[in-house]
C-alpha positions in Angstrom: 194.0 -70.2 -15.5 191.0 -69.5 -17.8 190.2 -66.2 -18.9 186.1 -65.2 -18.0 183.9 -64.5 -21.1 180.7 -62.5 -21.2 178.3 -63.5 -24.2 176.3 -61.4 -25.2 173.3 -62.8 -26.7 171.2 -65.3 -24.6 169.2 -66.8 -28.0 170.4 -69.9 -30.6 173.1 -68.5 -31.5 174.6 -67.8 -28.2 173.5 -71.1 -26.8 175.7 -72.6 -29.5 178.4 -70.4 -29.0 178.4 -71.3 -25.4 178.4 -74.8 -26.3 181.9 -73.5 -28.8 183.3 -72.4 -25.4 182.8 -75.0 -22.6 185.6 -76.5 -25.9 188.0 -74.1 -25.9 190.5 -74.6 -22.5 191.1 -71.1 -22.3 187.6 -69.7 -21.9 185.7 -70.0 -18.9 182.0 -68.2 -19.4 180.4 -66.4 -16.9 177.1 -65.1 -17.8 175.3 -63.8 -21.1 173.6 -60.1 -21.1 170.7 -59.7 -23.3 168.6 -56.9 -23.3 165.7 -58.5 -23.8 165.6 -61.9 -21.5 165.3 -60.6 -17.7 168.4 -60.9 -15.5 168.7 -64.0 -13.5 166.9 -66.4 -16.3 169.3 -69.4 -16.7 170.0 -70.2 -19.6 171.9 -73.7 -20.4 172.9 -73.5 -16.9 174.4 -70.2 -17.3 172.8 -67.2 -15.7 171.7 -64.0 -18.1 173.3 -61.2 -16.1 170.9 -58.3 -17.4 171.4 -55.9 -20.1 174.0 -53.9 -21.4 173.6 -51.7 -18.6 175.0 -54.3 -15.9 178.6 -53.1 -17.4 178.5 -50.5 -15.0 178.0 -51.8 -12.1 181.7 -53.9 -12.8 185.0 -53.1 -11.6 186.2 -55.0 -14.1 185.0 -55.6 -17.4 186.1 -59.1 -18.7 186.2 -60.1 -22.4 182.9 -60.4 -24.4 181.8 -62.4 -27.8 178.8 -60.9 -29.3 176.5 -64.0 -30.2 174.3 -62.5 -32.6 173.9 -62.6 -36.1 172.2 -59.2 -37.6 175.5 -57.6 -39.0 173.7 -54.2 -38.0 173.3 -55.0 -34.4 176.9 -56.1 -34.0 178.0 -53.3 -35.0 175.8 -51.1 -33.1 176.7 -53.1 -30.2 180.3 -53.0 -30.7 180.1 -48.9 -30.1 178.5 -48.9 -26.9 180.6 -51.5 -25.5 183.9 -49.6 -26.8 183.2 -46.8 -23.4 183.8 -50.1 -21.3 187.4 -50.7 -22.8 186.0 -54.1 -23.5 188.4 -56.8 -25.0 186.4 -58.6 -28.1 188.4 -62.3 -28.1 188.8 -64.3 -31.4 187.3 -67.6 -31.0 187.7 -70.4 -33.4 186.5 -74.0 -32.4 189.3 -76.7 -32.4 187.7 -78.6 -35.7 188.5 -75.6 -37.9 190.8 -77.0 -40.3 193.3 -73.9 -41.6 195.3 -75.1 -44.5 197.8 -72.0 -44.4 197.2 -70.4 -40.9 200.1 -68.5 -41.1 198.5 -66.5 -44.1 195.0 -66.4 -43.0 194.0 -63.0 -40.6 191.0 -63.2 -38.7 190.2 -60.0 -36.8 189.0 -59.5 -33.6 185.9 -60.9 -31.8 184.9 -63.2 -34.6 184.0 -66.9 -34.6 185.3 -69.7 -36.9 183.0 -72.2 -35.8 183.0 -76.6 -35.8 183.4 -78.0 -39.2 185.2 -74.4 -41.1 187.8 -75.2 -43.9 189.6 -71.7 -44.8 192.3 -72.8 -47.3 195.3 -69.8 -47.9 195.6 -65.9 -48.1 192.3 -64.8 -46.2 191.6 -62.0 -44.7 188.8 -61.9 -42.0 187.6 -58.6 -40.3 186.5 -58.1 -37.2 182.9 -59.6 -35.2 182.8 -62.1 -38.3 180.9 -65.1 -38.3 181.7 -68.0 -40.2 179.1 -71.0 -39.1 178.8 -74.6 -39.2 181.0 -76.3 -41.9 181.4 -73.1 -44.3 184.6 -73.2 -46.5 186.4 -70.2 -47.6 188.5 -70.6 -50.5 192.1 -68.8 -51.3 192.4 -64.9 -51.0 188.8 -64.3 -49.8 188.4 -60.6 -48.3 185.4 -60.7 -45.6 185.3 -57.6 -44.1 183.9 -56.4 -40.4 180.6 -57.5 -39.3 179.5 -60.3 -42.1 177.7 -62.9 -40.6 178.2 -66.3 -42.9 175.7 -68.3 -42.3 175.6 -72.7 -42.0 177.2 -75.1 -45.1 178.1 -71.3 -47.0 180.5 -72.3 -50.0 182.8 -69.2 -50.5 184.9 -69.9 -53.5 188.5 -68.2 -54.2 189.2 -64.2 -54.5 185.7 -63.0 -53.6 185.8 -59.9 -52.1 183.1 -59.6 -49.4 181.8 -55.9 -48.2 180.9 -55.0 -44.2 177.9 -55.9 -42.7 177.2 -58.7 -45.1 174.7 -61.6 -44.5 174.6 -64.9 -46.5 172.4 -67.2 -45.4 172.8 -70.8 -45.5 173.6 -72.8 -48.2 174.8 -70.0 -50.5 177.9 -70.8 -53.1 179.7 -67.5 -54.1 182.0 -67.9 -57.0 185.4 -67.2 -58.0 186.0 -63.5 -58.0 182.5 -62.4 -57.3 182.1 -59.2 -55.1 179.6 -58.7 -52.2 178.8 -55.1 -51.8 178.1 -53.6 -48.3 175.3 -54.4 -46.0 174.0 -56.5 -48.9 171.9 -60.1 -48.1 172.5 -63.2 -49.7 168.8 -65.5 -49.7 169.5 -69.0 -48.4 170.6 -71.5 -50.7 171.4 -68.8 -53.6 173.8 -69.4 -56.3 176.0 -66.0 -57.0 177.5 -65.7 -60.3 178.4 -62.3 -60.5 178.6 -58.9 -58.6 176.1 -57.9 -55.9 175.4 -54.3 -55.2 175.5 -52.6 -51.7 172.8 -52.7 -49.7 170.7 -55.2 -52.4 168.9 -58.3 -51.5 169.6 -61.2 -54.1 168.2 -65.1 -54.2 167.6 -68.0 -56.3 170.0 -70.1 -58.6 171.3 -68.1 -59.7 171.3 -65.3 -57.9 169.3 -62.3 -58.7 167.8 -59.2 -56.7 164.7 -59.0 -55.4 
């Protein structure tokens, strides 16, 4: 029997992670919320149920995957929800190629999605995004919230901070460190250590 799944976040992201379930067996969605598209707007066939507030009006509050890819909101997200005992699912699209999956940790409510290579020794937090056909080299640290954006080269032992964003195209090399709530320009290059709460782009990668 498939388990229901809420996601919340009715925009691109959450169209494509809708598309990421109606793939995985064990999922069956049943609505988005969004507090900012009005309740009953379908959305790829799937009705937006309304906003966060439609929680409590359940008697039973299914599993949820927050679609959305400002680290800050997901985390701000993540603490309302916590009063509804809500269960945050992992969800990792059957492409993801895991060399070593016995080794690699990926916490919960965070999606792998099509076309990932994580190789050995990884540790993923929790409501982590890794998208489209990023690779994450051996004993990578990417802590809660990060949101890795499309084709994101993440070389081995880089240690990245919470509530991270690196946009797409970035390559972070060997050892480098991503402080928290730090952003990562598309396309950069980084080559050495990026400070907390710093924006750095270009090749390579400098702040701005």
């Amino acid at each position: 029997m498939r388990k229901e799944l809420i996601i919340y976040g009715a925009g691109g992201l959450g169209r494509e992670v809708l598309t990421m379930v109606n793939a995985l067996p064990e999922w069956q969605p049943i609505g988005f919320i969004d507090d900012n598209v009005p309740a009953g707007t379908v959305v790829k066939g799937l009705k937006v149920l309304g906003s966060i507030a439609v929680l409590d009006t359940m008697t039973s509050i299914p599993n949820i995957v927050l679609a959305l890819g400002s680290p800050l909101v997901k985390k701000r997200l993540e603490g309302q929800l916590l009063k509804y005992s809500v269960q945050f699912p992992r969800l990792i699209h059957p492409s993801v190629i895991m060399q070593d999956p016995a080794s690699i940790v990926i916490g919960a409510g965070s999606i792998i999605t099509a076309g990932c290579i994580l190789t050995t020794d990884i540790h993923i937090g929790k409501h982590v995004l890794i998208n489209l056909n990023s690779t994450i080299g051996h004993d990578c640290v990417i802590a809660d919230y990060t949101s890795v954006m499309c084709g994101v080269n993440i070389a081995g032992e880089v240690n990245i901070g919470t509530s991270v964003f690196i946009g797409s195209g970035v390559n972070v090399l060997n050892q480098a460190s991503l402080g928290e709530g730090c952003t990562v320009g598309m396309g950069a290059v980084v080559l050495k250590n990026v400070l907390q709460h710093t924006t750095v782009a270009g090749v390579p990668a400098k702040e701005i």
